[in-house]
C-alpha positions, 0 to 999 in steps of 0.5 A, a space after each residue: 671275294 665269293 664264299 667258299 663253297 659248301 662241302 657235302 659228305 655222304 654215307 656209303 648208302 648215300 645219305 647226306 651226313 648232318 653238319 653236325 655229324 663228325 662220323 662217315 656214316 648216317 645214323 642207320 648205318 651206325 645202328 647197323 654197324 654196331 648191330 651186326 657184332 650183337 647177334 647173328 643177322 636175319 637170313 632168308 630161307 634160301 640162304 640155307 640152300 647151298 651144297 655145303 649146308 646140304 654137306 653138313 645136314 647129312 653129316 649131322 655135323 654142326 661143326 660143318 654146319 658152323 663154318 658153311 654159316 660164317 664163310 657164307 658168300 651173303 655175309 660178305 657185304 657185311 663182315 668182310 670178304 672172309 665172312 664171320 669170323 670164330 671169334 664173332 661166332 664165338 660171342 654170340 653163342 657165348 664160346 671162345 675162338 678156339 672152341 669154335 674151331 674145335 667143334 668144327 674140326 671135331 667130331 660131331 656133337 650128340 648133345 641134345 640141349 647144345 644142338 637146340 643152343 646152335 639152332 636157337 641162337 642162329 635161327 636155322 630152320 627146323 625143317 633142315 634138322 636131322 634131330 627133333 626140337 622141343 616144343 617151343 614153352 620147352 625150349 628155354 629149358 633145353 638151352 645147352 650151357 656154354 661148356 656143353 659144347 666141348 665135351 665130346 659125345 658118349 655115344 653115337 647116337 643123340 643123348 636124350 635130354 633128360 639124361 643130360 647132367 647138371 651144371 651141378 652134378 659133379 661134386 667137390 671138384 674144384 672148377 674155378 680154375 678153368 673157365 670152360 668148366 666153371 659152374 658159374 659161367 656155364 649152366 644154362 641161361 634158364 630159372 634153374 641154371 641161375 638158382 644153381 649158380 647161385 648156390 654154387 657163388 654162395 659156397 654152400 655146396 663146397 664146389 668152388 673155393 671162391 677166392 680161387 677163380 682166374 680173371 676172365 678176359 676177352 670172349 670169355 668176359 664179354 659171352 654173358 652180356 652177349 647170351 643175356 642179349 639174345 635168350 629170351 626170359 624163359 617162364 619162371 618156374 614157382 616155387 611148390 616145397 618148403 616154407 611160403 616167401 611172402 611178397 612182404 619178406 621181398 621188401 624187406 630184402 629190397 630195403 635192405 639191399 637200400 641199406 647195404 648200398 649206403 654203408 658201402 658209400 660211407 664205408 667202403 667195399 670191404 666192410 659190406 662185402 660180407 654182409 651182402 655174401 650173407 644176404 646173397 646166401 639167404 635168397 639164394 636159400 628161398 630161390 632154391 629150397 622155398 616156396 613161392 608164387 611166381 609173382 614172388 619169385 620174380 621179386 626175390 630174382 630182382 633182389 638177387 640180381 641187386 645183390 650181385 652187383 653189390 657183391 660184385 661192386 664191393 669185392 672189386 673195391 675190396 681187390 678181389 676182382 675174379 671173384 667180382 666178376 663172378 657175382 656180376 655174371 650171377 646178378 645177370 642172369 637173375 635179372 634176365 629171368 626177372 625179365 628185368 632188362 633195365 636192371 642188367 644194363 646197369 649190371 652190364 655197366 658195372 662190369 664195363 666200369 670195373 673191366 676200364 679199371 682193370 685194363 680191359 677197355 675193349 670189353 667195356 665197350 663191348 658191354 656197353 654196346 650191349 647194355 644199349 642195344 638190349 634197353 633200346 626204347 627202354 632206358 630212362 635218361 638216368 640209365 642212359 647217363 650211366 651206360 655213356 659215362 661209363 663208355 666214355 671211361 672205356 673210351 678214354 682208357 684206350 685214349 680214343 679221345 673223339 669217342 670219348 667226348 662224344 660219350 661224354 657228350 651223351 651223358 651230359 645230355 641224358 643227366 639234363 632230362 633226369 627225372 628220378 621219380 621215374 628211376 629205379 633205386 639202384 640209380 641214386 647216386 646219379 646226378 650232375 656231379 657225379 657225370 661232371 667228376 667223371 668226364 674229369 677223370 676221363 680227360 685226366 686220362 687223356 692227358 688234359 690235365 688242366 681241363 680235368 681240374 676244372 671238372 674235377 673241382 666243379 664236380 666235387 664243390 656239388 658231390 654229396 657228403 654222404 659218398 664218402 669212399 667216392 669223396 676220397 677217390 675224387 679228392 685225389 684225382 684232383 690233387 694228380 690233375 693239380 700235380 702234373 705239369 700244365 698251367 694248373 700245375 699247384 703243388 700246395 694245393 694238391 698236397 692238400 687234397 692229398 691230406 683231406 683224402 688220407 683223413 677219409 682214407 682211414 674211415 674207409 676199407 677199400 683198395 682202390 682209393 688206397 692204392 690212387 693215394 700211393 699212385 699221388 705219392 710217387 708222382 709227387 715225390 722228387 
């Protein structure tokens, strides 16, 4: 009997697909495809030279000018025969869908600093302009925040940059409440707009109640990860009043930070929450009111980048998920003026984690994707596990199992080259164990209970003693895997665990391993 004969795939483009290669795409086009929702594409200079960009630039429209780009006949090919849509247009310059439409059947926009933001993040040639753009070492401080591009123009003619307000310039009104105003999500993506955010997060100007925000979803969640992809660091200014911050306080703070990440592994979010809130105060204090080198500042924006996504980690184990966000968004944004891009990954990571577990899996592919195209050639195998086994949380909460796996694939083969010497400390829980549990607890979520069991239990027999609040949550994650119906089924068994995981219970002040207990509960109860 001959053999069967060998079937070839191809990509679109023409390219032989590898044996191994379960996608319908080459790697190129994968790259491609997952780039083009990143950030706008690279244009040639003819592309501007239609009738309605012409419309549009005698107009001094930018909202004309907004809807020639995205239903340009180039993007076709690309986004499909309606072009860009808002929603896309929207990510990139860090808008929701209906403020786009509202600037583009609105009224023109006058604002300086937003004008320079459209321009900037859509690359259009400064030659085409009806306003003059600032020099280029000005323009990172010019950036418009997101909100400055819904608020209609005062006059008719072009505002001067100088007279614009500050994210910070209405007092004692409470924006929480309306994302489009909140401070926190729409000062600019500069030194100053981050030390200000960050004064208003620490509640020491009384603007914001901090346990008054609403959750963010959507655009408006995944906008930060897409300005912190796409602005470029802008120069760090130094620090020339007040008392001088010493390299040696930053290490101090660096150590402490250190310190505060164990005592929440031993005692859960709600016992560090408060102390990393003092500490985030504290250097927000220095960044605003002290002195300093450059070299220093840098340093202290690296320890409050850190700080926030402990803050953010902590409030989100405590329950208070909103308030999360926010120090999650704060820490970003100092880790982009520290120029630290590892840094936000593992902040982006944190956020798509928390955004899995809070029903909103879709955006924490989106983060994802973004951490790994804005650490492209510079990740170290450790960030990589992280960024994938978090993927593959995002990816098993939608119950797109092949996606899943295949992150879980990735993982497993960055957590093989690890090689901590070379990994920033904030990575210290990475290591086999960790990514083994967490492959479990995905296919738990898929429904392969009696695979997620053996993980689980291999995991766990190699997880550290010292990570108590996570010892407890694993614990009852093996005991819903032994508690559901499948060949692993062992009801004593997961009883047990059930106990050890209550006894850990009462060390620890945290929601969410208290809240999976109640889960274990109901599913065992006749």
């Amino acid at each position: 009997m001959g053999s069967r004969p060998v079937q070839h795939r191809y990509c679109r483009c023409g390219t032989h697909l590898a044996a191994d290669n379960s996608e319908h795409q080459c790697a190129r086009c994968q790259r491609a495809s997952r780039d083009k929702l990143i950030a706008p594409p690279q244009v040639a200079a003819e592309f501007w030279q239609t009738e309605r960009f012409r419309q549009a630039f005698a107009a001094q429209h930018i909202g004309w000018l907004s809807r020639a780009y995205r239903t340009h006949p180039h993007h076709y090919a690309v986004y499909g025969p309606s072009g860009i849509s808002q929603t896309l247009l929207g990510q990139w310059l860090g808008l929701g869908q209906s403020q786009i439409s509202r600037i583009e059947t609105g009224a023109p926009i006058r604002h300086l600093d937003t004008l320079h933001h459209w321009v900037r993040v859509l690359r259009i040639p400064a030659e085409l302009l009806w306003f003059r753009l600032p020099p280029e070492e000005q323009l990172t401080a010019a950036e418009s925040s997101a909100a400055d591009l819904v608020i209609p123009a005062t006059n008719q003619g072009l505002e001067p940059l100088a007279e614009q307000k500050s994210p910070g310039a209405e007092t004692h009104e409470e924006f929480a409440d309306d994302p489009e105003r909140d401070p926190v999500l729409v000062a600019p993506w500069n030194h100053r707009g981050t030390v200000e955010v960050a004064v208003v997060l620490s509640g020491s100007d009384g603007r914001v109640k901090r346990r008054g925000f609403l959750s963010l979803t959507g655009p408006a969640l995944t906008a930060p990860a897409h300005q912190w992809l796409v602005h470029e660091p802008g120069p760090l200014v130094s620090g020339l009043v007040g008392r001088r911050v010493s390299g040696e306080l930053v290490g101090r703070f660096t150590a402490m930070v250190a310190e505060l990440r164990r005592m929440d592994d031993v005692a859960g979010g709600g016992s560090v929450l408060a102390m990393a809130q003092q500490a985030f105060a504290w250097v927000t204090g220095l960044l605003d009111r002290a002195g300093y080198a450059e070299r220093t500042g840098r340093g202290l924006h690296v320890v409050l980048a850190e700080l926030g996504q402990l803050c953010g980690w902590a409030a989100c184990d405590g329950g208070d998920y909103e308030l999360a966000q926010r120090y999650n968004v704060v820490g970003l944004r100092a880790a982009h003026i520290a120029g630290d891009r590892p840094l936000g990954a593992h902040i982006l990571a944190s956020m798509a984690n928390q955004s899995a577990r809070q029903g909103q899996p879709a955006e924490g592919v989106t983060l994802v994707e973004t951490a790994l195209a804005g650490t492209r050639g510079q990740a170290t195998p450790a960030l990589l596990a992280e960024l994938h086994v978090w993927q593959a949380l995002a990816f098993a909460t939608l119950r797109d199992t092949s996606a899943c796996t295949a992150a879980i694939s990735q993982a497993r083969t960055q957590v093989e080259q690890l090689k901590p010497d070379d990994d920033p400390p904030w990575l210290y829980w990475l290591d086999p164990a960790a990514i083994t549990i967490s492959a479990g607890n995905c296919l738990l979520l898929l429904g392969q209970a009696d695979h997620a069991a053996v993980l689980l239990n291999e995991g766990i027999a190699e997880f550290g003693e010292s990570f108590v609040r996570d010892r407890q949550i694993h614990l009852v994650q093996l005991a819903d895997a032994l508690a559901r119906p499948g060949k692993q089924r062992d009801l004593e068994a997961a009883a047990g665990l059930g106990v050890q995981s209550i006894d850990l219970a009462e060390t620890l002040d945290a929601t969410r391993g208290a809240g999976l207990l109640r889960d274990l509960y109901l599913r065992m109860t006749p």
